[in-house]
C-alpha positions in Angstrom: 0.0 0.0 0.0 1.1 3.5 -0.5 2.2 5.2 2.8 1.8 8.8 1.1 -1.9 10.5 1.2 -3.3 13.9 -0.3 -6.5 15.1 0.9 -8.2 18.0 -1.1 -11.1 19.9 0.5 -13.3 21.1 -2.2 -16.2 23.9 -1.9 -19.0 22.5 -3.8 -19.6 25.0 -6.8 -22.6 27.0 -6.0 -24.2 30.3 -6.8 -23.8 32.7 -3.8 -22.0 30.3 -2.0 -18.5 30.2 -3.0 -15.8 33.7 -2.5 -18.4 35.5 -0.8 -16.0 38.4 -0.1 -14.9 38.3 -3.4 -18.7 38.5 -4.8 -19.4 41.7 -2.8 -17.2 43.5 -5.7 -17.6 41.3 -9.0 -21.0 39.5 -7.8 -22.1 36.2 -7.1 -21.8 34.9 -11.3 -18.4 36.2 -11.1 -17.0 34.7 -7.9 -18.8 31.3 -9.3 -16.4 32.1 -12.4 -13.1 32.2 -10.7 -13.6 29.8 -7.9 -14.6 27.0 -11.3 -11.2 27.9 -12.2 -9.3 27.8 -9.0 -11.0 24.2 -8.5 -9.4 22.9 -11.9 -6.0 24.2 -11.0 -6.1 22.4 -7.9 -7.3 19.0 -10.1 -4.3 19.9 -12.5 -2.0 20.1 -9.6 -3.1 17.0 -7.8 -3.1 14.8 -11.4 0.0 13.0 -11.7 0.9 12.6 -8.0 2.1 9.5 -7.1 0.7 9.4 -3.6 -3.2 8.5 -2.9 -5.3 10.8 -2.7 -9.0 11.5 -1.3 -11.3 14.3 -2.6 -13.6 16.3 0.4 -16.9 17.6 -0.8 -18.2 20.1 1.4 -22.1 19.1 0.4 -21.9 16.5 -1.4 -20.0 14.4 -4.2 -19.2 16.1 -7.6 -18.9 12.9 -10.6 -17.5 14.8 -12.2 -14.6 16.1 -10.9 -11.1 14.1 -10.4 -13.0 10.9 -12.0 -11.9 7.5 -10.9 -10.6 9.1 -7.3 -12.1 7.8 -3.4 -14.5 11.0 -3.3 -16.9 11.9 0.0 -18.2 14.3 1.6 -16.7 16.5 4.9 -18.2 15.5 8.7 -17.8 18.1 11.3 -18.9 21.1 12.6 -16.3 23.5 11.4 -13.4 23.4 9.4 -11.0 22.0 12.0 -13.3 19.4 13.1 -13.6 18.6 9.3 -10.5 18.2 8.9 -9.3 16.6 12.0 -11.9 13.7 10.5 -10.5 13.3 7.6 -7.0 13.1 8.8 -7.8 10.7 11.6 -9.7 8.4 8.7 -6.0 8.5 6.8 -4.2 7.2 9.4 -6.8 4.7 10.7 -6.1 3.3 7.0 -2.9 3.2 7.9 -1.0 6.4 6.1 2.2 7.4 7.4 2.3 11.0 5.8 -0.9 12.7 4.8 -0.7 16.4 3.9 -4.5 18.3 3.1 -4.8 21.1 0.8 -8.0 23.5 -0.1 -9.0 24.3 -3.6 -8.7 28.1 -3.8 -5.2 28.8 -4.5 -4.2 30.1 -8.3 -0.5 29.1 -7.9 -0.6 25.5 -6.0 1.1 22.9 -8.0 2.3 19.1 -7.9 5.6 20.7 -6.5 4.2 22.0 -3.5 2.3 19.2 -2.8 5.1 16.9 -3.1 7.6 19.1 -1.0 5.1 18.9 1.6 4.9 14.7 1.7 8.5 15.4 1.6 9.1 17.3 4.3 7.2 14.7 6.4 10.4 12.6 5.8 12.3 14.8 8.6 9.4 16.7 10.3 6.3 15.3 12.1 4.3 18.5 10.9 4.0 20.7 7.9 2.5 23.8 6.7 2.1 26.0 3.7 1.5 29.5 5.2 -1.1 31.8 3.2 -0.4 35.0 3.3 -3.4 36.2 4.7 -2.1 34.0 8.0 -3.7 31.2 7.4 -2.1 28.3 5.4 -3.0 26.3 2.7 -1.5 23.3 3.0 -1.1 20.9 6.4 0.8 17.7 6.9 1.7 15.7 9.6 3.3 11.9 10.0 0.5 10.9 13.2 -2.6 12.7 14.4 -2.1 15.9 16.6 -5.2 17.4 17.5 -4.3 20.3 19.1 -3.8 21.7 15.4 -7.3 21.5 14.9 -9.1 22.1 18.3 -10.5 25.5 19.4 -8.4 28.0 16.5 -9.2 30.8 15.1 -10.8 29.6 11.8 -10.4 32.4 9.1 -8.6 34.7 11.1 -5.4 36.6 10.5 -3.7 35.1 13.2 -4.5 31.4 13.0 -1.0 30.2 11.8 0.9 31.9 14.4 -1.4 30.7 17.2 -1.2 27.3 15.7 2.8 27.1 15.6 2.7 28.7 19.1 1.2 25.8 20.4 3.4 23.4 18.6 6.3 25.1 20.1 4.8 24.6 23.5 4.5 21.0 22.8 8.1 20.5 21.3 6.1 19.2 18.1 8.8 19.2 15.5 7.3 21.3 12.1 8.6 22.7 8.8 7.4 25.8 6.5 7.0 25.8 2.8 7.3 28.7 1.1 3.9 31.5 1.3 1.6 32.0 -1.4 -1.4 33.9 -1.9 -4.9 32.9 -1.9 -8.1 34.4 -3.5 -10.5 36.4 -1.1 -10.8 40.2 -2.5 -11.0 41.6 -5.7 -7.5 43.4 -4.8 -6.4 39.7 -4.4 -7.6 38.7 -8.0 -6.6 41.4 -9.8 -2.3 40.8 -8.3 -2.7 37.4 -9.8 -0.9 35.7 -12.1 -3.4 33.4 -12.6 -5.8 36.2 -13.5 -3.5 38.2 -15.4 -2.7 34.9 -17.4 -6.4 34.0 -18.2 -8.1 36.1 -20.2 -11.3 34.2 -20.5 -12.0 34.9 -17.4 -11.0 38.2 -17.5 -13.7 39.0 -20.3 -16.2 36.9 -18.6 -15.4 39.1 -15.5 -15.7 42.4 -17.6 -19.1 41.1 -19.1 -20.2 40.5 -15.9 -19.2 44.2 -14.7 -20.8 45.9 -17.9 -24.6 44.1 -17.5 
């Protein structure tokens, strides 16, 4: 069996209920737009790996996305009890690195994904630090649930409360290098991934004109 797993938490696709900050400035058809695309980069990314992986529906399963993958649907009452399940069903299965990504970042790729599984060679925890102060990535080599218990979900300071309490606990961890998610319009418009695609950059002007 493979030891390495990749969990991807996916937002199901819904008008009005996807980048709700975002929507406040392009609308609710437009945020539906770009989070469509930031869900197939994170498919693209998570392709060819060579570890397992397991696809999180927040609602409920999508057929259509990543075909032929084990596909279900999140359990919990917020995000770090979500997760916390979803980890603790990976190791149950018995995985000895398992690293969890969202589906909202325009420049995740395979090699950030497997520099994570890596870094669980050395380290008994990883993350991918967002540079809103979140992170977009976690890893870890056996279940720790003080990563997940009582945080600050969504908050500026959730990364540096996390680590804080690693620290205290002498839990070895690692970094990967930041990068930027999508929440504003500001946060959009820096992207490479917007400045790159300009399909939806006309879909997003249409949008603004009607």
């Amino acid at each position: 069996m493979n030891k390495e797993l990749v969990i991807v938490f996916v937002k199901n696709i819904k008008l009005g209920k996807v980048k709700t900050r975002l929507a406040k400035t392009i609308g609710n058809q437009g945020a539906f737009d770009v989070y469509s695309e930031l869900v197939q980069v994170t498919e693209d990314a998570t392709q060819n790996l060579q570890a397992d992986k397991r696809i999180y529906f927040s609602d409920a399963v999508v057929d259509t996305k990543w075909q032929d993958q084990y596909k279900t649907v999140q359990e919990g009452e917020n995000l770090g009890e979500r997760m916390k399940n979803a980890f603790l069903k990976g190791f149950e299965d018995g995985y000895e690195r398992i690293v969890l990504i969202g589906s909202d970042l325009p420049d995740i790729s395979s090699e950030h994904i497997e520099k994570g599984l890596k870094a669980l060679e050395n380290n008994e925890v990883v993350f991918g630090p967002a540079i809103d102060g979140g992170y977009y990535l976690v890893g870890m080599t056996k279940m720790y649930h003080a990563i997940f218990d009582d945080k600050p979900w969504s908050e500026s300071h959730l990364l540096e409360v996390t680590l804080k309490e690693l620290d205290q606990e002498n839990i070895v961890y690692t970094l990967l290098e930041a990068l930027n998610d999508i929440d504003t319009f500001e946060d959009l418009l820096a992207s490479e991934f917007y400045k790159s695609n300009l399909a939806l950059q006309e879909k997003i002007k249409q949008l603004s004109l009607n």
